[in-house]
Backbone as ProteinMPNN parsed JSONL, in Angstrom:
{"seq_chain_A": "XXXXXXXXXXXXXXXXXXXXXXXXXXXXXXXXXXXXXXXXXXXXXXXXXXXXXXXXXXXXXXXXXXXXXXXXXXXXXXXXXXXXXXXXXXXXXXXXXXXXXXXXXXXXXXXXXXXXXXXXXXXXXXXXXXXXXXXXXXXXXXXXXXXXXXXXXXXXXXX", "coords_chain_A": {"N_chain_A": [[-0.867, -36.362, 13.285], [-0.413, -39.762, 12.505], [2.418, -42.255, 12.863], [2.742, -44.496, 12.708], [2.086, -47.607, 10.684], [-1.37, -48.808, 9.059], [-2.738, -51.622, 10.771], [-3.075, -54.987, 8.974], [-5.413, -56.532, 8.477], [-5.739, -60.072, 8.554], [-7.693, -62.017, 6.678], [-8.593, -64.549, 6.037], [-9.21, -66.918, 7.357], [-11.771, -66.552, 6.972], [-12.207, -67.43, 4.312], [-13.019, -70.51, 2.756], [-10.76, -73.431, 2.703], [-11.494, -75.193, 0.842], [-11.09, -76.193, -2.691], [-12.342, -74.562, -4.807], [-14.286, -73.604, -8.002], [-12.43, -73.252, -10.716], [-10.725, -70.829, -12.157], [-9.833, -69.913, -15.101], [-7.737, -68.97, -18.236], [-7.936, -69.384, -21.042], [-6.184, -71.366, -22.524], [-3.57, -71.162, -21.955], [-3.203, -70.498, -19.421], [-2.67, -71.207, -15.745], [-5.076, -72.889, -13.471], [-6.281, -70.567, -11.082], [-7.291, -70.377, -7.886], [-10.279, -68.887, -6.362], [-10.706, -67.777, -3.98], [-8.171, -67.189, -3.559], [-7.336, -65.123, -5.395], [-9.57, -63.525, -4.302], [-8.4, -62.746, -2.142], [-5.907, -61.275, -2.951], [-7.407, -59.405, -4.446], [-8.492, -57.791, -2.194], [-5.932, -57.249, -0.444], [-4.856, -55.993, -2.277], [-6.707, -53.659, -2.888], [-6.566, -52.521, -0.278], [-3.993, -51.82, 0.369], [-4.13, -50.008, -1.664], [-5.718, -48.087, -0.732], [-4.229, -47.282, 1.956], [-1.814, -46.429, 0.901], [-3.202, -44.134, -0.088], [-4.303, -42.834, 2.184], [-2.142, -42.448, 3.262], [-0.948, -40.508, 1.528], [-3.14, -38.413, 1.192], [-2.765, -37.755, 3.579], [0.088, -36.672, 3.792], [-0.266, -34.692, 2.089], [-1.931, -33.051, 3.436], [-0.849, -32.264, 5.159], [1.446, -30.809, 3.792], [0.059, -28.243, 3.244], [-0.582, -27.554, 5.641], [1.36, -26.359, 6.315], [2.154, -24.742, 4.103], [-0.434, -22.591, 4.3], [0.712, -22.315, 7.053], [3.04, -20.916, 6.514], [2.071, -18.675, 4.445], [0.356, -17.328, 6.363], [2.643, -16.483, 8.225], [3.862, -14.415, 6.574], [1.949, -12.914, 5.911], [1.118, -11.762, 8.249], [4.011, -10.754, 8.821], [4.076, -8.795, 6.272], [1.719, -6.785, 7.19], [3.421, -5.96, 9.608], [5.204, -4.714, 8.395], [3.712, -2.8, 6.812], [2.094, -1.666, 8.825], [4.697, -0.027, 9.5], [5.367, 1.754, 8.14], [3.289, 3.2, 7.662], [3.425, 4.409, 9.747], [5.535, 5.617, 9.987], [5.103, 7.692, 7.615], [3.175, 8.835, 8.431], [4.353, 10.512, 10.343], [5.849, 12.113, 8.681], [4.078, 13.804, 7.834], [2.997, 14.952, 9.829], [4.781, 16.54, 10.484], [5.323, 17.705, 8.077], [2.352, 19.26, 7.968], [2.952, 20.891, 9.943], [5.319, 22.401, 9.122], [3.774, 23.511, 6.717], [1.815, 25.179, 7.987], [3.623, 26.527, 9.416], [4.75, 27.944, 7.309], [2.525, 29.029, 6.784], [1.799, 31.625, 8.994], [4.251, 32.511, 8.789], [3.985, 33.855, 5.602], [1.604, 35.204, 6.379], [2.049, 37.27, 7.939], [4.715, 38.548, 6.562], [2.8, 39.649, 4.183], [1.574, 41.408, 5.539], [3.326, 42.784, 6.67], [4.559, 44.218, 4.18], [2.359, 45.157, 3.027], [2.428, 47.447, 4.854], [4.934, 48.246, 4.674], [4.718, 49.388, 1.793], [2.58, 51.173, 2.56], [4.42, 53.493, 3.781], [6.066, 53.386, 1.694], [4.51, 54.742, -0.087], [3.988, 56.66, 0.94], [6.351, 58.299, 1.709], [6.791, 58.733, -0.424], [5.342, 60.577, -1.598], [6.217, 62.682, -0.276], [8.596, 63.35, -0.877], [7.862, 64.183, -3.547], [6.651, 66.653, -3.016], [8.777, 67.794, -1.573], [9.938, 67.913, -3.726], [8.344, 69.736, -5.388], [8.12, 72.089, -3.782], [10.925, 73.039, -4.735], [10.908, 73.79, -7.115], [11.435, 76.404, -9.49], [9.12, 79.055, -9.763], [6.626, 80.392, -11.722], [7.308, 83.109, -13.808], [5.253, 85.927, -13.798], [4.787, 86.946, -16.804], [4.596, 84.439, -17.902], [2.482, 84.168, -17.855], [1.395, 82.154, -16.105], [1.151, 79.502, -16.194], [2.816, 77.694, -15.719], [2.51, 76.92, -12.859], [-0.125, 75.934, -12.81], [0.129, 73.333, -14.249], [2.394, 72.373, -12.775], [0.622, 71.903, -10.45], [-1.181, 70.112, -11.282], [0.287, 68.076, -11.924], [1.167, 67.453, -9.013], [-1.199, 66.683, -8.346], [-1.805, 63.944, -9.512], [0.411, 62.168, -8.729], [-0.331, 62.014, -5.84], [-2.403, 60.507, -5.786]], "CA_chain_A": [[-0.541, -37.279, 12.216], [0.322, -40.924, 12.913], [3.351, -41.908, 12.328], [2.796, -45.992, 12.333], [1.266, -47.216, 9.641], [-2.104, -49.356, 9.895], [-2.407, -53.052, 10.215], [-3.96, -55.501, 7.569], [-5.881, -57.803, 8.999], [-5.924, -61.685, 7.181], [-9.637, -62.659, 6.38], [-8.52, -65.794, 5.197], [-9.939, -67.475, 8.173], [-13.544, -66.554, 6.647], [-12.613, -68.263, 3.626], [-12.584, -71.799, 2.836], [-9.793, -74.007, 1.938], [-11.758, -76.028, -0.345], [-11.306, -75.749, -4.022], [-13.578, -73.59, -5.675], [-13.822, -73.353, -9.208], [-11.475, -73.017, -11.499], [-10.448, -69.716, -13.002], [-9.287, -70.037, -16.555], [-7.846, -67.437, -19.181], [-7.675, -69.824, -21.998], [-5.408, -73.065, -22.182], [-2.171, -71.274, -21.046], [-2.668, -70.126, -17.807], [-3.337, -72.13, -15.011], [-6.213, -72.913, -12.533], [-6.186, -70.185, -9.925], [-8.427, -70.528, -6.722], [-11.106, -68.185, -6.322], [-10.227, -67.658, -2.631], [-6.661, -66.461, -3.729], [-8.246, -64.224, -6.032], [-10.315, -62.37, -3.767], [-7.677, -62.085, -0.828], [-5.357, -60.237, -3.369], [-7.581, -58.266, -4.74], [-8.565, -57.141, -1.054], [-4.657, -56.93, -0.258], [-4.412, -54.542, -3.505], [-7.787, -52.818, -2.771], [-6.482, -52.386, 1.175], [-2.935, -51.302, 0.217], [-4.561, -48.343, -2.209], [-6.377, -47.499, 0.204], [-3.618, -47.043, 2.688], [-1.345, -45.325, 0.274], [-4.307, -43.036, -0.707], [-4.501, -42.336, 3.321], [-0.776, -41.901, 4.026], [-0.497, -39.515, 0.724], [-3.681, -37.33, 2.146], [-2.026, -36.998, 5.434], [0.954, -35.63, 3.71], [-0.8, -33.465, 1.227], [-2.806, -32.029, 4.293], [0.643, -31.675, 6.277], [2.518, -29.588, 2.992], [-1.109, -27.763, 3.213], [-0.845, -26.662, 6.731], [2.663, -25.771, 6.375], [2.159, -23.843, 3.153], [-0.828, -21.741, 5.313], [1.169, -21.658, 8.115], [3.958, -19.637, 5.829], [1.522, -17.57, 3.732], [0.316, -16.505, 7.679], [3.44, -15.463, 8.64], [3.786, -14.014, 5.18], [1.118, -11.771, 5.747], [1.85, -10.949, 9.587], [5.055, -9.981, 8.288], [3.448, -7.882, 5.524], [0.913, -5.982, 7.77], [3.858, -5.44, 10.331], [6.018, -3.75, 7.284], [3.057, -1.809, 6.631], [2.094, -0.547, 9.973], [5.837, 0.88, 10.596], [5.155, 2.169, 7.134], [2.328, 4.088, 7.582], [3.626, 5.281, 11.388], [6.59, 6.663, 9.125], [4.677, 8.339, 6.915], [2.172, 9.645, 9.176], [5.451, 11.251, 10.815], [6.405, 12.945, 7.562], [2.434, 14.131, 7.288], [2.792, 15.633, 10.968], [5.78, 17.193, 10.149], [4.866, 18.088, 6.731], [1.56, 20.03, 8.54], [3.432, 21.837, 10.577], [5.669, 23.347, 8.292], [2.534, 24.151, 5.969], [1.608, 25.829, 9.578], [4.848, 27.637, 9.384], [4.476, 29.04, 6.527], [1.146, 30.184, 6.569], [2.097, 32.359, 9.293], [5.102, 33.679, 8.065], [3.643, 34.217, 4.724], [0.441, 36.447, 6.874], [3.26, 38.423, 8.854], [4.987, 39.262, 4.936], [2.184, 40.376, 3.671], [1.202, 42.812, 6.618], [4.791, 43.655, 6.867], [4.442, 44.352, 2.82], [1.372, 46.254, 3.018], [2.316, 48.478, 5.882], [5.804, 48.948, 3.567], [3.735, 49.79, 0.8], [2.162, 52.823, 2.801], [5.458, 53.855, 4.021], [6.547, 53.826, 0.618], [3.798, 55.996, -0.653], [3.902, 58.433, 2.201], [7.636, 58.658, 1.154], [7.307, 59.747, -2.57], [4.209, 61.943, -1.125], [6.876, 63.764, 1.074], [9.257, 63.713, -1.6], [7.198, 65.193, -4.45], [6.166, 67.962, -2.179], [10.062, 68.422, -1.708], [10.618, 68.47, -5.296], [7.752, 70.452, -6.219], [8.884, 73.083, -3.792], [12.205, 73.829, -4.682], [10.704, 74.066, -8.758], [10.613, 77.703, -9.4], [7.392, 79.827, -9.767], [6.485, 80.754, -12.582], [7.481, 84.263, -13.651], [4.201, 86.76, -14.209], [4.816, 86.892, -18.066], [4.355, 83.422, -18.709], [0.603, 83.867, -17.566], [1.184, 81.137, -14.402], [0.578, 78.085, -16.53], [3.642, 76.377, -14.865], [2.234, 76.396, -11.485], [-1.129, 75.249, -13.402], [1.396, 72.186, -14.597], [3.199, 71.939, -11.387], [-0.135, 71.158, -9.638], [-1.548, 68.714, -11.871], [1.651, 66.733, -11.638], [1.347, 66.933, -7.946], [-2.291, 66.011, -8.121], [-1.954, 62.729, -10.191], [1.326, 61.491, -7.97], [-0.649, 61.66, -4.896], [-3.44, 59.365, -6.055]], "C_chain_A": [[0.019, -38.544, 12.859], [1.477, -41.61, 12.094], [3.585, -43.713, 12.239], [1.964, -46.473, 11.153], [-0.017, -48.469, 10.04], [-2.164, -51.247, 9.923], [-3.607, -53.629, 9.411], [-3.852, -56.795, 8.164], [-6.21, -58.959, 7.978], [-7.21, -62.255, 7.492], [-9.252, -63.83, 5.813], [-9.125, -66.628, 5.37], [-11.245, -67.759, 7.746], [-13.374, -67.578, 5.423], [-12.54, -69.697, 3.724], [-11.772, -72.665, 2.148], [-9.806, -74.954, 0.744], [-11.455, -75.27, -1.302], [-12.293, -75.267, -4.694], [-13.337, -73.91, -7.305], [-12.631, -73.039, -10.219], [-11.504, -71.813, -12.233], [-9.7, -69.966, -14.375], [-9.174, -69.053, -17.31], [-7.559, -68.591, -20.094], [-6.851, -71.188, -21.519], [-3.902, -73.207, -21.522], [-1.888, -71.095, -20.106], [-3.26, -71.035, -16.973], [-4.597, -71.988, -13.933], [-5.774, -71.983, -11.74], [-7.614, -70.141, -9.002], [-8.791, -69.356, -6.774], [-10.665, -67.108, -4.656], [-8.952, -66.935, -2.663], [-6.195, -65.405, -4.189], [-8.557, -63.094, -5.092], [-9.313, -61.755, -2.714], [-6.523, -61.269, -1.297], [-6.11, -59.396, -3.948], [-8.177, -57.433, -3.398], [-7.533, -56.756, -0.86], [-5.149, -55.568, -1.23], [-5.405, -53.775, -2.911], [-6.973, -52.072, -1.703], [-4.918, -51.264, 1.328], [-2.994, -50.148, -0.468], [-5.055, -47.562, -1.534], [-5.776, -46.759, 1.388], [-2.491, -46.112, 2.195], [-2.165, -44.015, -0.099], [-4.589, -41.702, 0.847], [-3.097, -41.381, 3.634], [-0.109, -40.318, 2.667], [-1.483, -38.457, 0.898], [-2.792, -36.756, 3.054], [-0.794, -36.071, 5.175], [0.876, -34.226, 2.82], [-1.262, -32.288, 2.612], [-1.547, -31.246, 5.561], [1.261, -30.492, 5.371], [1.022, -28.233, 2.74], [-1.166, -26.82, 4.554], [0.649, -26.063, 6.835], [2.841, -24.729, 5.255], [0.916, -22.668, 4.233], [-0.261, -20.942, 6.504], [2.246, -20.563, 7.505], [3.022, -18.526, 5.086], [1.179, -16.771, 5.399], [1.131, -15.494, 8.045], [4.122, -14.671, 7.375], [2.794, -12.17, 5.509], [1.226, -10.874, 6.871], [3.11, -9.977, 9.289], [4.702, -8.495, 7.137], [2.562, -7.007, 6.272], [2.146, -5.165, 8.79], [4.985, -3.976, 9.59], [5.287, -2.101, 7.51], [2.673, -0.742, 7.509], [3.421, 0.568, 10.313], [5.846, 1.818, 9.265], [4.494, 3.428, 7.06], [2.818, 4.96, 9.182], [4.675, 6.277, 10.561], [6.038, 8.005, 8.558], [3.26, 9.265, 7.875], [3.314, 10.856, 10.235], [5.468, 12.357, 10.08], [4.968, 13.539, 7.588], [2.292, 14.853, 8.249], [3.6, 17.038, 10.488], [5.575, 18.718, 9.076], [3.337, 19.673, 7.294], [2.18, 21.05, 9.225], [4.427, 22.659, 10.265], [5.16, 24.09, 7.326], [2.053, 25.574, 7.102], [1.835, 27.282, 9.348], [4.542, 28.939, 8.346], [3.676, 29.653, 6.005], [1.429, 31.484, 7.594], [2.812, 33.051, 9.049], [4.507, 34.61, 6.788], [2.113, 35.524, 5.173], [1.5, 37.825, 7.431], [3.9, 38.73, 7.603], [4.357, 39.634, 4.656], [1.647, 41.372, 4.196], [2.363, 43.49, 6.709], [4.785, 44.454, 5.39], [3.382, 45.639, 2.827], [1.834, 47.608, 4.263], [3.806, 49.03, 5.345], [5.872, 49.906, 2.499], [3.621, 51.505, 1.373], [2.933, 53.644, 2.972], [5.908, 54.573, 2.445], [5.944, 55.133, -0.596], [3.72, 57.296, 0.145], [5.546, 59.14, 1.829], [7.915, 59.641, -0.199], [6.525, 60.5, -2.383], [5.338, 63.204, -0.995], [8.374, 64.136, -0.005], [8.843, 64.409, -3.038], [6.943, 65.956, -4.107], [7.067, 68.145, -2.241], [10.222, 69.024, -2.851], [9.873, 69.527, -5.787], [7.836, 71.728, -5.908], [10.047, 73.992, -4.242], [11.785, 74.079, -6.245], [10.684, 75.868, -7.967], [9.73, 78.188, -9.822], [7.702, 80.79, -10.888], [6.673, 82.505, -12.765], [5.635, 85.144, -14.38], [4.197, 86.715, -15.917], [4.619, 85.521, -18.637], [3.013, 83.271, -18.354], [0.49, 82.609, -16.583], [0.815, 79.787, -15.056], [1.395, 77.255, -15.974], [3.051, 76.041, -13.76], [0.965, 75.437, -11.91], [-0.205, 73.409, -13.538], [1.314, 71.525, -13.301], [2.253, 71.182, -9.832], [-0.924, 70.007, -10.204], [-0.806, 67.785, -11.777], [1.339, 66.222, -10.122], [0.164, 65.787, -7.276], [-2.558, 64.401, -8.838], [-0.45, 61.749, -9.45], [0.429, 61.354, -6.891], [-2.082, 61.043, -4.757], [-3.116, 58.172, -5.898]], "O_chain_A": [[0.888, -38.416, 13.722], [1.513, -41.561, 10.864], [4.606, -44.139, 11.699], [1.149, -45.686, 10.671], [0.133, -49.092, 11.091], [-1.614, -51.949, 9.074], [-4.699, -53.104, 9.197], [-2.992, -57.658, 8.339], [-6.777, -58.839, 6.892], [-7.573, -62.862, 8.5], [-9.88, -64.031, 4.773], [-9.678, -67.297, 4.497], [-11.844, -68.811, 7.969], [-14.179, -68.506, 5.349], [-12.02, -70.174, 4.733], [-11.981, -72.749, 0.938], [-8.919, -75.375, 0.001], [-11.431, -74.042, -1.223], [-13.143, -76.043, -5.132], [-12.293, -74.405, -7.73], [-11.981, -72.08, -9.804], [-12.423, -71.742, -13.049], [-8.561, -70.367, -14.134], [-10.06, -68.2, -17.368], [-6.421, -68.918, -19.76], [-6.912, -71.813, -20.46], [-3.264, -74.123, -21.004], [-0.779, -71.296, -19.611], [-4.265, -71.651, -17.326], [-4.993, -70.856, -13.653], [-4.631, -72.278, -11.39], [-8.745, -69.908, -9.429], [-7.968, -68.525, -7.159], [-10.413, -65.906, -4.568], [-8.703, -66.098, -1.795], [-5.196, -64.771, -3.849], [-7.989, -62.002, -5.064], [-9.318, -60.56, -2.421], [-5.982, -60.55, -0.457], [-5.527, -58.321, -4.09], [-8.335, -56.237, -3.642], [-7.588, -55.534, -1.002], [-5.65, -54.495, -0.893], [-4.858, -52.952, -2.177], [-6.602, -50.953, -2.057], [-4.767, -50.301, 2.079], [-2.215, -49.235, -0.195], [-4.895, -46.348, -1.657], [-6.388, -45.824, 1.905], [-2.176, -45.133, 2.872], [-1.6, -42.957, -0.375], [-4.867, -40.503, 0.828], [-2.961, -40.222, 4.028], [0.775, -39.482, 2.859], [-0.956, -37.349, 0.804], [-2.277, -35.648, 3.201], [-0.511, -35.082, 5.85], [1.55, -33.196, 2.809], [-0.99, -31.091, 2.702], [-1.473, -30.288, 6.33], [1.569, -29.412, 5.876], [1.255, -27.328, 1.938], [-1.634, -25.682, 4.596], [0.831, -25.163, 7.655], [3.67, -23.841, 5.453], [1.528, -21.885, 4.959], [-0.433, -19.79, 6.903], [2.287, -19.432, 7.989], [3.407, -17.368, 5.248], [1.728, -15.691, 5.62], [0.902, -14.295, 8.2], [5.287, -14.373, 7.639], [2.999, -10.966, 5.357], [1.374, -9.655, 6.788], [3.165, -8.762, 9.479], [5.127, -7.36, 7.35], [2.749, -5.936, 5.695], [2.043, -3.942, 8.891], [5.339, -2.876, 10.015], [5.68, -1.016, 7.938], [2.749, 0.476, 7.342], [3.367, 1.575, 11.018], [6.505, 2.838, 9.467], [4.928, 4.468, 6.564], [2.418, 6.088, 9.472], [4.58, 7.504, 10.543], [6.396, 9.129, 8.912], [2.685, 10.311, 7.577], [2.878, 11.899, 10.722], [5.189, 13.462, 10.545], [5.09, 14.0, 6.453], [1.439, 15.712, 8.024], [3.172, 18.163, 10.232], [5.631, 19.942, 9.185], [3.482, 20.847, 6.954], [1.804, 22.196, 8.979], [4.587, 23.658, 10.967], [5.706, 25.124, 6.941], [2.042, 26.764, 6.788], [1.225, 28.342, 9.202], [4.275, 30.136, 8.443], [3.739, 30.512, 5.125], [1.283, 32.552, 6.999], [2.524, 34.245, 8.972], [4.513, 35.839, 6.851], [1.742, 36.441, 4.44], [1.478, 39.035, 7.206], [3.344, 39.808, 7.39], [4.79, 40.778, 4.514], [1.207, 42.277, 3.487], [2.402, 44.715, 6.82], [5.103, 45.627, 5.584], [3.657, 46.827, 2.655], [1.269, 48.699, 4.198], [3.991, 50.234, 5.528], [6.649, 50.835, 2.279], [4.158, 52.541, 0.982], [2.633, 54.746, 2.514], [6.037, 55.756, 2.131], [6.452, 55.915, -1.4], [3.467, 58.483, -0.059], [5.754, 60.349, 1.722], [8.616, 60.537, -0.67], [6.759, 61.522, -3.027], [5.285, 64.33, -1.489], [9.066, 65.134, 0.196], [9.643, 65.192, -3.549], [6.8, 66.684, -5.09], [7.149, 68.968, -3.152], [10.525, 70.193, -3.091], [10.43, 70.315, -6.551], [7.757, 72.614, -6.758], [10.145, 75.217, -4.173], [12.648, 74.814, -6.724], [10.316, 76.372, -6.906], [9.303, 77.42, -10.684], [8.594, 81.629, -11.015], [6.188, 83.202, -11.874], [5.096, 84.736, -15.408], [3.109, 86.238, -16.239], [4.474, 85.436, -19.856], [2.436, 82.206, -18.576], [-0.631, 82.149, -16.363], [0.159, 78.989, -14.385], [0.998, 76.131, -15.667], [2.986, 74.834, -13.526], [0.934, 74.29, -11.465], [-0.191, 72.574, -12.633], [0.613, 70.62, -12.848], [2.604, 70.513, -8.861], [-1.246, 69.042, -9.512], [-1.201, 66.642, -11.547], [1.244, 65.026, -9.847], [0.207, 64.846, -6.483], [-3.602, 63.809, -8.566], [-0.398, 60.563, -9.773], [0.213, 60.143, -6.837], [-2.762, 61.109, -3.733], [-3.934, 57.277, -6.111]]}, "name": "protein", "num_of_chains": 1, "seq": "XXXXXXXXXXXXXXXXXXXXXXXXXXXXXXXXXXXXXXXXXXXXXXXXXXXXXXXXXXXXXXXXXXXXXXXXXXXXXXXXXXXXXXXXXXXXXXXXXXXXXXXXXXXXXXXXXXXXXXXXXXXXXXXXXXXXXXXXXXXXXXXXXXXXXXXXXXXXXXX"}
């Protein structure tokens, strides 16, 4: 960006000092030269022109300075995100490996469970056989239907 501003060169030289015509707006204003005319409306033209330049240059300056912040705007935003996602990919490791956990434990319970299980049925096996011994035996006069009984019971426990 330049920081002088530009110069405005005087064409006056080209014109000529003679009197030209007379400009007239009616009867109250006076004669102005033609020549005097044109070199302000060049001035004005030259001076819009130069404000029009020097208010670009600063549009295109609050332009690269607004970019340059949305940039680090977004750098900043991606860097959030990356420590973001490293976080969370932590918790997701983590997280796996206590899923892990307790898939194994939960296989080792249920084998421990099942092999309880059999235990537990070999148990009431070994204890219905106790019990069904110490019953007493049917005496001859009741025609033996207790023991009849006494083995159906035993036969529907050890199913």
């Amino acid at each position: 960006m330049l920081d002088h501003e530009p110069v405005l060169l005087d064409l006056d030289f080209l014109l000529l000092d003679e009197p030209e015509p007379a400009l007239t707006c009616g009867n109250k204003t006076p004669p102005v030269r033609v020549a005097e005319t044109r070199r302000l409306a060049v001035s004005v033209e030259e001076e819009r022109r130069r404000l029009r330049i020097i208010s670009n240059r600063e549009s295109a300056r609050r332009s690269r300075i607004r970019r340059r912040r949305q940039l680090e705007g977004l750098r900043s935003e991606a860097d959030r995100l990356r420590a973001q996602n490293r976080a969370v990919a932590g918790r997701l490791g983590r997280v796996n490996r206590s899923v892990l956990l307790f898939h194994r434990d939960n296989e080792r319970l249920r084998s421990e469970s099942a092999g309880l299980r059999r235990r537990l049925a070999e148990i009431r096996r070994l204890v219905l056989c106790w019990w069904l011994r110490r019953l007493p035996l049917p005496s001859a006069a009741a025609g033996g239907g207790y023991l009849l009984g006494k083995e159906l019971m035993l036969a529907s426990l050890m199913v």
